[in-house]
C-alpha positions as CSV (number, residue, x, y, z in Angstrom):
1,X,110.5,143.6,143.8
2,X,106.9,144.9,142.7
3,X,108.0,144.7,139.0
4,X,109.4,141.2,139.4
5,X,106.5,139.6,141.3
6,X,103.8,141.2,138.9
7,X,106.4,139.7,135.6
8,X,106.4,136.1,137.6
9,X,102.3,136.4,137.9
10,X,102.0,137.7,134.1
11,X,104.5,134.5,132.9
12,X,102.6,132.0,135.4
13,X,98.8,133.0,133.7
14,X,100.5,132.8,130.9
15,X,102.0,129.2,131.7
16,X,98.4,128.5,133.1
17,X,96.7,129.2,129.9
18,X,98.9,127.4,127.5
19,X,98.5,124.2,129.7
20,X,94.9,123.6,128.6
21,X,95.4,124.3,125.5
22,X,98.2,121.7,125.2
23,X,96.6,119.6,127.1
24,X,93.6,119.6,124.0
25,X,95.9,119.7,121.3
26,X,96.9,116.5,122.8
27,X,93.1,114.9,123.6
28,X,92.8,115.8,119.8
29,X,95.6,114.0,118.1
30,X,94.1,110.5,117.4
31,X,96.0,107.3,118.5
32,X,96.7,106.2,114.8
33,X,97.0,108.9,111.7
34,X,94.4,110.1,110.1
35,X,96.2,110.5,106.4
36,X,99.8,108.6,105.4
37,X,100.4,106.4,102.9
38,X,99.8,103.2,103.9
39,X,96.2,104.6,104.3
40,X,95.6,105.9,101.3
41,X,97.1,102.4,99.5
42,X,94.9,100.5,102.2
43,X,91.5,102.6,100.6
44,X,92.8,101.9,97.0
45,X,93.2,98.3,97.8
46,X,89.8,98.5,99.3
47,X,88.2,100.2,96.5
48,X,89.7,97.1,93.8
49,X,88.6,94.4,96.3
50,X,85.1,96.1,96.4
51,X,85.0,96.6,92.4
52,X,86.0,93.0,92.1
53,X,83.8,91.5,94.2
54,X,80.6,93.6,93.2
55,X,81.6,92.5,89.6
56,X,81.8,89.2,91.1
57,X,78.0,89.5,92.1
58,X,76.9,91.3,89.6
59,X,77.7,88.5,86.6
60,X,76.5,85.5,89.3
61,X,73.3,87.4,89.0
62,X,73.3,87.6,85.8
63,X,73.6,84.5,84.9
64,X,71.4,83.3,87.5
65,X,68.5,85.7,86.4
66,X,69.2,84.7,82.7
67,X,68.8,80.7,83.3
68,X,65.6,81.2,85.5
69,X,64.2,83.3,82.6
70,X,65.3,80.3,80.3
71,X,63.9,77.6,82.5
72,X,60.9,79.3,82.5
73,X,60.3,79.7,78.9
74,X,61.6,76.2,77.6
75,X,59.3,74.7,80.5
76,X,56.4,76.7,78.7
77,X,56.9,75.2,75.6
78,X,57.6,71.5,73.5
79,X,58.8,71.2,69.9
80,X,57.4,68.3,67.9
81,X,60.1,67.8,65.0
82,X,59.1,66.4,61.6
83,X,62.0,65.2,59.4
84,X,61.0,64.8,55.6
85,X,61.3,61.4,54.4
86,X,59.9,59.7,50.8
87,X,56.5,59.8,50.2
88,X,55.8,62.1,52.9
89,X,53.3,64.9,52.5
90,X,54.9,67.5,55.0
91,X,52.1,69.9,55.0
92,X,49.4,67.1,56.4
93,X,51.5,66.1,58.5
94,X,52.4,69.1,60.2
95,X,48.1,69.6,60.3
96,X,47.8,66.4,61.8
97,X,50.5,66.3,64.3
98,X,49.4,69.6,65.6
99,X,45.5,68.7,65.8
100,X,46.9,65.4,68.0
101,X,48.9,67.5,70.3
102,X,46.0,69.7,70.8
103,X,43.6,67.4,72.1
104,X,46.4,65.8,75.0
105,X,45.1,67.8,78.6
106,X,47.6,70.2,79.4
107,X,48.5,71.4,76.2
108,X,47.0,75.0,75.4
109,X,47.9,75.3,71.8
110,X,49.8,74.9,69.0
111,X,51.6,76.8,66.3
112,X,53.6,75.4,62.9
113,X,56.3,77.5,61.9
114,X,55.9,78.5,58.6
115,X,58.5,77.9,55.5
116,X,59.0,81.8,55.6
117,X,60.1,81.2,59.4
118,X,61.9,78.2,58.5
119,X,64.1,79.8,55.9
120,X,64.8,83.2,58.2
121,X,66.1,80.6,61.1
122,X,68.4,78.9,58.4
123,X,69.4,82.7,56.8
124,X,72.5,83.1,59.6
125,X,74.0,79.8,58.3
126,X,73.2,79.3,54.9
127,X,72.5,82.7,53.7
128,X,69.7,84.4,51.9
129,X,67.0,82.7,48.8
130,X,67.4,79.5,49.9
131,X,64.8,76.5,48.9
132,X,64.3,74.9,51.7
133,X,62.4,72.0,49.6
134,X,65.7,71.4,48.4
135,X,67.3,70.5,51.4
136,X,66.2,67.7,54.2
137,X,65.2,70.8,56.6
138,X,62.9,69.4,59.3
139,X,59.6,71.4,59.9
140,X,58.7,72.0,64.0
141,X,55.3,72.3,65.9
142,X,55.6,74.0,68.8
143,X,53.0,73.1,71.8
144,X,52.1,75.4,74.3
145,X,52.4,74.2,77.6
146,X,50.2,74.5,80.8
147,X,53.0,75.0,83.5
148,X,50.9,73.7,86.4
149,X,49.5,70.8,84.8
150,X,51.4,69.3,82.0
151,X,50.7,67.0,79.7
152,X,51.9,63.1,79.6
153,X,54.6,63.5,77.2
154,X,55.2,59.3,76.9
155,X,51.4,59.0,76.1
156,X,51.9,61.6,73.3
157,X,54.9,60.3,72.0
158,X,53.0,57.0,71.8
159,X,50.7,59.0,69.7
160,X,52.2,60.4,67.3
161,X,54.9,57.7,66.0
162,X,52.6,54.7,64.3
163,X,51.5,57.2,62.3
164,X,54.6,59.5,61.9
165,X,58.0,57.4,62.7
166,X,59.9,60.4,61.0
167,X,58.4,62.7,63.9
168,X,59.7,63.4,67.3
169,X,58.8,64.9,70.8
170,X,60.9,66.9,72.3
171,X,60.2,68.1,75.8
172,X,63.4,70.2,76.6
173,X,64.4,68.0,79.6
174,X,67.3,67.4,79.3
175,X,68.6,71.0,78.5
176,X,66.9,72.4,81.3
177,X,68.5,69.7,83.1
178,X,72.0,71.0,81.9
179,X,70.6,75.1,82.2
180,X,70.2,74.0,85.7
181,X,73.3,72.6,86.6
182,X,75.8,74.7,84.6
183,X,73.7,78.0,86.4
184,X,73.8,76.4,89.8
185,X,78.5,75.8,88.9
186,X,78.4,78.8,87.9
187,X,77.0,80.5,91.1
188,X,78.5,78.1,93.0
189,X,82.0,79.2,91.5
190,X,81.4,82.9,91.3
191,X,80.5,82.9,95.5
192,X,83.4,80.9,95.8
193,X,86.0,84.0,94.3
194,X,83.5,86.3,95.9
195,X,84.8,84.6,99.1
196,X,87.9,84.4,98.3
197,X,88.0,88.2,97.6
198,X,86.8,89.3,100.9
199,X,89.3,86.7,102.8
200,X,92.1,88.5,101.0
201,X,90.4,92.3,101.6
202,X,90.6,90.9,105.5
203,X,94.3,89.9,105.6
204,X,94.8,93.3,104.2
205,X,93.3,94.9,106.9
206,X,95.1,93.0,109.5
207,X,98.5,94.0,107.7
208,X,97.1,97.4,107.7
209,X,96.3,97.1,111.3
210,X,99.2,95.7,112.2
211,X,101.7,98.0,110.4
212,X,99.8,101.0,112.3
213,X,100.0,99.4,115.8
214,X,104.0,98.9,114.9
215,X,104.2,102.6,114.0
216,X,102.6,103.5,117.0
217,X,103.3,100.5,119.6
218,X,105.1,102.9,122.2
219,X,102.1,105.4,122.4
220,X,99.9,102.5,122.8
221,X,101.8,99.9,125.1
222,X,102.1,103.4,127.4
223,X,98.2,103.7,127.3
224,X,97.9,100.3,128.0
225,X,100.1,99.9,130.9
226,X,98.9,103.6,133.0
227,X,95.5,102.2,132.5
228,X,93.9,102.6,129.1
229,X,91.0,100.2,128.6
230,X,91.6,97.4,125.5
231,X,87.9,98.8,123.8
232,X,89.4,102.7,124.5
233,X,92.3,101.9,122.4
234,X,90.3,99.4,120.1
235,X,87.7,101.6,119.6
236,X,90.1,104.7,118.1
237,X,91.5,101.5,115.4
238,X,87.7,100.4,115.2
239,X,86.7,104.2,114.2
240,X,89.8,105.0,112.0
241,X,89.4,101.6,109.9
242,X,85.3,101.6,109.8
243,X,86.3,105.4,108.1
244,X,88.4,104.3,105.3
245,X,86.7,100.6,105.0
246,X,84.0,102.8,103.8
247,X,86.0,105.5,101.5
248,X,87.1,102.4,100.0
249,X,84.4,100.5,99.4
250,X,82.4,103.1,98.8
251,X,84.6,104.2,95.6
252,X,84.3,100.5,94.5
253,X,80.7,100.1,94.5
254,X,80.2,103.4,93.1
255,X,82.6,102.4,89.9
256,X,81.1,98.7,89.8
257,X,77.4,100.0,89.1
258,X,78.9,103.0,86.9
259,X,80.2,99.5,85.2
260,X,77.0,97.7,85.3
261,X,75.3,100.8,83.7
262,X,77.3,101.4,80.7
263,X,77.2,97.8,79.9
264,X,73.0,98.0,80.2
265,X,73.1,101.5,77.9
266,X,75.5,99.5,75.6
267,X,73.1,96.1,75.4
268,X,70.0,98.4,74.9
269,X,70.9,100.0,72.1
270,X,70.1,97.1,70.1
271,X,73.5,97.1,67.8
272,X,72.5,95.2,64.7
273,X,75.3,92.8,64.4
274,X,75.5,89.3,64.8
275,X,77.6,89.6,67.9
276,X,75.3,91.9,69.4
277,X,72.3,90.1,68.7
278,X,73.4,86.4,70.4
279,X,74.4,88.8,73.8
280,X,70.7,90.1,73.8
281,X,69.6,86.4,72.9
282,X,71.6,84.9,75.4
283,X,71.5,88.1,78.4
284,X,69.3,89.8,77.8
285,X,70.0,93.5,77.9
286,X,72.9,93.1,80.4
287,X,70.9,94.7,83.2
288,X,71.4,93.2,87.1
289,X,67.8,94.9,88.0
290,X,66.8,96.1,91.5
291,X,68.3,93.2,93.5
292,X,71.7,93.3,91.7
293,X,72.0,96.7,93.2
294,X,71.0,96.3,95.9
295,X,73.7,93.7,96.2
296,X,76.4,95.9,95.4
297,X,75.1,98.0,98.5
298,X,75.4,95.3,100.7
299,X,78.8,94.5,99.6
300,X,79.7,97.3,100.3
301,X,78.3,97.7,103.7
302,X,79.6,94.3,104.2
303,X,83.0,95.2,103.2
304,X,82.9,98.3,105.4
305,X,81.7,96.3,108.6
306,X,84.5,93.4,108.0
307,X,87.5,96.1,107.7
308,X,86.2,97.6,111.1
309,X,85.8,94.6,113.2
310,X,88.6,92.9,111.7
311,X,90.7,96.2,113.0
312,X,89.2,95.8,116.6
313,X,89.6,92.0,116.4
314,X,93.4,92.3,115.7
315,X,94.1,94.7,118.1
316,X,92.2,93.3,121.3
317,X,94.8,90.6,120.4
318,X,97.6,93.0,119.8
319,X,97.1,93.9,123.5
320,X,96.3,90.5,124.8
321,X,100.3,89.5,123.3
322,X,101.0,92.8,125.3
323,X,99.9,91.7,128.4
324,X,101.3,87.7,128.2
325,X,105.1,89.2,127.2
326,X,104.6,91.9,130.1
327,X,103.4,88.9,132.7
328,X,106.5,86.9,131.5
329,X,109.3,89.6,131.6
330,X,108.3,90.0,134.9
């Protein structure tokens, strides 16, 4: 009898300590899986939605940098254009023209390109020894500009054409006016995919969410119904999807400046060919500076904060539908 009671108190400690330690193995195993497939697609799918949309930014910022930098400099300067006509003695002209602009308040100099610059502007197109006293090549004057005061451009025009009807003022209006608007479509249009790319990252999370609350909807609806808050359950989707909103995103961002990078070691080296040298003309050196970046890292935060809530958005409402189907069976 001694032997059996002290065997029934050996197997009952040993029943007693393997209780707890189910019991944590339990507490430990998390609501929805920490690694399957449909995760590691959902953090791919992430990761492209994040590259695309940082990409997104980054060239809306580039552009928008590149036409304030042209604003500013074509609202800096005015070219007075001299076309050659019979009897006219170019040279004078051009010394004349440019003494006239001078004395107009607001203007802070003046410059004549010179037939050497005139014939290395014309070298791309008509090649190399050209005469240009052999061709009807007008001859420019370009005024310097006081930004914060500038001059009457009507009153100058005025000027200038009794005694020059071949010359012409021309205060870069109208292609700022055009800069302007094509940089404001195109930041307009570039927002507009940036949007559309995180509406489609969301849906993905929700299809994501949902497929996980499907996989696991009899462990939840029992935690539900023997008493487990919504924001308990919500909160283990909230933590799970925050988690691999970031991996994702994270990976994105990280290959969208690796991006941005090569493309600014590319542009700075300078490449002397024609194509290469109307990029640099037109953007620069392809660099999104500080703000771009800083950009990217709020997309990516951004991203990261929209997978989570929309995770604990979808399944407070997951529960809610719960509750209405469980009030109606009854």
């Amino acid at each position: 009898m001694s032997e059996t009671v002290a065997e029934d108190r050996e197997d009952g400690l040993q029943e007693g300590t393997s209780r707890p330690q189910t019991r944590a193995k339990r507490r430990a195993t998390p609501i929805v899986p920490s690694q399957n497939i449909a995760g590691r697609a959902l953090i791919l799918v992430i990761a492209i939605m994040t590259f695309l949309s940082c990409l997104t930014f980054g060239a809306v910022s580039l552009v928008r940098d590149t036409a304030s930098i042209w604003e500013n400099q074509i609202s800096r300067e005015a070219t007075i254009q001299i076309k050659p006509v019979d009897g006219l003695d170019m040279e004078k002209a051009l010394q004349d023209v440019s003494r006239m602009a001078t004395d107009f308040p607001g203007v802070r100099g003046t410059s004549i390109v010179d037939r050497a610059a005139t014939t290395r502007l014309l070298e791309p197109w008509l090649g190399a020894g050209i005469n240009i006293d052999d061709l009807p090549v007008p001859r420019l004057v370009i005024v310097t500009l006081d930004e914060d005061n500038p001059p009457d451009f009507q009153a100058m025009r005025a000027a200038i054409s009794p005694l020059y009807p071949s010359a012409t003022l021309d205060d870069h209006r109208t292609w700022v006016d055009r800069l302007v608007a094509m940089a404001r479509t195109t930041v307009t249009i570039g927002f507009s995919v940036l949007g559309l790319i995180l509406a489609a990252t969301v849906l993905c999370v929700v299809f994501a969410t949902r497929g996980a609350m499907a996989g696991n909807g009899h462990i939840i609806e029992v935690l539900h119904f023997v008493g487990a808050e919504a924001r308990f359950i919500a909160r283990e989707f909230h933590r799970h999807f925050l988690l691999t909103g970031m991996k994702g995103a994270a990976a994105g961002g990280v290959a969208a400046v690796i991006v941005f990078i090569v493309f600014s070691w590319w542009s700075s080296r300078n490449l002397a060919t024609p194509q290469a040298d109307q990029a640099t003309a037109l953007f620069g050196n392809f660099s999104i500076g500080l703000n771009g970046y800083l950009g990217v890292a709020a997309i990516v935060a951004l991203i990261g904060f929209l997978t989570a809530a929309t995770s604990h958005l979808t399944v407070v409402r997951y529960l809610s539908e719960i509750d209405v189907n469980h009030h109606d069976g009854m």
